[in-house]
C-alpha positions as CSV (number, residue, x, y, z in Angstrom):
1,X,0.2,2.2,-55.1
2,X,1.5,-1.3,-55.6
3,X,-0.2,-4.3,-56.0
4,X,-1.8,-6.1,-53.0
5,X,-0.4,-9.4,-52.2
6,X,-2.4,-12.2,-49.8
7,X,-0.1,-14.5,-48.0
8,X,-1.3,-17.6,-47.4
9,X,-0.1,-19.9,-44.5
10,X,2.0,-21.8,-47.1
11,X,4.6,-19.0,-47.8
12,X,7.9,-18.6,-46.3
13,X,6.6,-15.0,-45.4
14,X,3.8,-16.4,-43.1
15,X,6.2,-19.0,-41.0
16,X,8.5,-15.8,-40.6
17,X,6.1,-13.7,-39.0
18,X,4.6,-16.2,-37.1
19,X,8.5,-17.3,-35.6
20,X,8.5,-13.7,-34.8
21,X,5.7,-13.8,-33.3
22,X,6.3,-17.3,-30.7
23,X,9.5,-15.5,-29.8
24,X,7.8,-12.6,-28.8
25,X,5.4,-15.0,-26.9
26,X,8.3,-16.3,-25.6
27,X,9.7,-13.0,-23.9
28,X,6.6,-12.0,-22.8
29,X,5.7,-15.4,-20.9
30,X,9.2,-15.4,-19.4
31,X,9.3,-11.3,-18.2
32,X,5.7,-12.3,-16.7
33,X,7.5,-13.2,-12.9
34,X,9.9,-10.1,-13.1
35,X,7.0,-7.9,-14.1
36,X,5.3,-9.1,-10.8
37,X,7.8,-8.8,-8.6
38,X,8.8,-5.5,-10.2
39,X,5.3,-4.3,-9.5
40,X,5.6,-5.5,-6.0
41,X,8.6,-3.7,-5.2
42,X,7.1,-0.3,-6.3
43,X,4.9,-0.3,-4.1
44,X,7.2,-0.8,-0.9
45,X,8.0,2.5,1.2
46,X,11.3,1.7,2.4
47,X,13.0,2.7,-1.0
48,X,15.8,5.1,0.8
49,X,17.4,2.0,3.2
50,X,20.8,1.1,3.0
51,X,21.6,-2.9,3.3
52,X,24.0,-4.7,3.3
53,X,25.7,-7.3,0.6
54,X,23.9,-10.1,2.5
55,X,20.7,-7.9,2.7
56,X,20.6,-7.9,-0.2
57,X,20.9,-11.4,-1.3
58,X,18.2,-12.3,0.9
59,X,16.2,-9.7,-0.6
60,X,16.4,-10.6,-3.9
61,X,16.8,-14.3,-3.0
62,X,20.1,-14.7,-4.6
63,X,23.2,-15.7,-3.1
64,X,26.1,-13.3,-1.9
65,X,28.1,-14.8,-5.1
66,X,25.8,-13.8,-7.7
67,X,25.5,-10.5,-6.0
68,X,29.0,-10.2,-5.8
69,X,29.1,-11.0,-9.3
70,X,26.9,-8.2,-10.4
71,X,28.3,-5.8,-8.3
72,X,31.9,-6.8,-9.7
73,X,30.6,-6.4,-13.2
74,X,28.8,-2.8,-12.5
75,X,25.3,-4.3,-12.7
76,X,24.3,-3.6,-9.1
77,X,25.6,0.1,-8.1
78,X,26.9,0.2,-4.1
79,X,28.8,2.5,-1.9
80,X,31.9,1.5,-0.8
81,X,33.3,3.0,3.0
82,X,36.5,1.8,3.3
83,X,36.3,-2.3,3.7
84,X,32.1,-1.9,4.3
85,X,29.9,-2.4,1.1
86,X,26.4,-1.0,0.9
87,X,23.6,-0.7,-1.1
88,X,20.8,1.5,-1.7
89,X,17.7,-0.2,-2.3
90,X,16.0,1.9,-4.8
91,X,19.5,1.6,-7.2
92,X,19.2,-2.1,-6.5
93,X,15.2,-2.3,-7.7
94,X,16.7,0.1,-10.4
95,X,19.4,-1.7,-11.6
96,X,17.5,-4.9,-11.6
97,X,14.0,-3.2,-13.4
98,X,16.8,-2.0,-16.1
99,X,18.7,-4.9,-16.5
100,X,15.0,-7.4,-17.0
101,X,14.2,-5.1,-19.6
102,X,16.8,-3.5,-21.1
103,X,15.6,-5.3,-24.9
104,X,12.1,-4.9,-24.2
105,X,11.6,-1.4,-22.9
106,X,14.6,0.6,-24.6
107,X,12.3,4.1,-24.5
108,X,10.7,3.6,-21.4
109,X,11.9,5.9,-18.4
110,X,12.9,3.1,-15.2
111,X,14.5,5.9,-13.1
112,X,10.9,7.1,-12.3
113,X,9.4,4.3,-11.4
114,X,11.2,4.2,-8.0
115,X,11.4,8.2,-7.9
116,X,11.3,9.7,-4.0
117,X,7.5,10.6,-4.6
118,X,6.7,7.4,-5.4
119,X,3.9,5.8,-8.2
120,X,2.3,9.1,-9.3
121,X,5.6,9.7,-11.2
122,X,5.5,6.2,-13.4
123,X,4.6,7.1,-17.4
């Protein structure tokens, strides 16, 4: 084995760890509200309805353009019938779980936390 080496609060090591560890503060404190919500919208029972692009907004509490935006850029999966746009709540809640935490969760199963049989299926 090597030699032991104690790092006191004076060496470059300690102020890296401890950056490391305000930015992970930092993540954790921000994710806090999405967590919530995310929690919140497990446990809803209406996970199969359709709505529509204003629905949606409303929902979320965005407006149409942002969820426009989103949609444009493949973030927010819909159904398209002719001129009509849709969207399916549970690959909204989806989308949205897996965009929040794409960096902090990368092994961590979303699609089952808004499964059909509901919160016996989350890991």
């Amino acid at each position: 084995m090597g030699t032991d080496k104690i790092i006191t609060i004076e060496d470059e090591t300690f102020r890296i760890i401890m950056n490391k560890l305000d930015r992970i503060e930092s993540i954790i404190n921000n994710s806090a509200p999405v967590y919530e919500k995310c929690i919140k919208l497990m446990q809803e029972t209406d996970l199969d309805q359709i709505m529509t692009l204003k629905e949606v907004a409303e929902y979320l509490r965005f407006s149409t353009k942002t969820i426009e935006r989103q949609k444009k850029e493949g973030l927010i999966p819909c159904i398209q019938f002719g001129g009509a746009i849709r969207f399916h709540k549970r690959e909204v809640l989806n989308s949205m779980y897996n965009k929040n935490h794409k960096n902090t969760h990368k092994n961590y199963n979303t699609e089952l936390i808004f499964s059909r049989r509901g919160n016996e299926n989350r890991k």
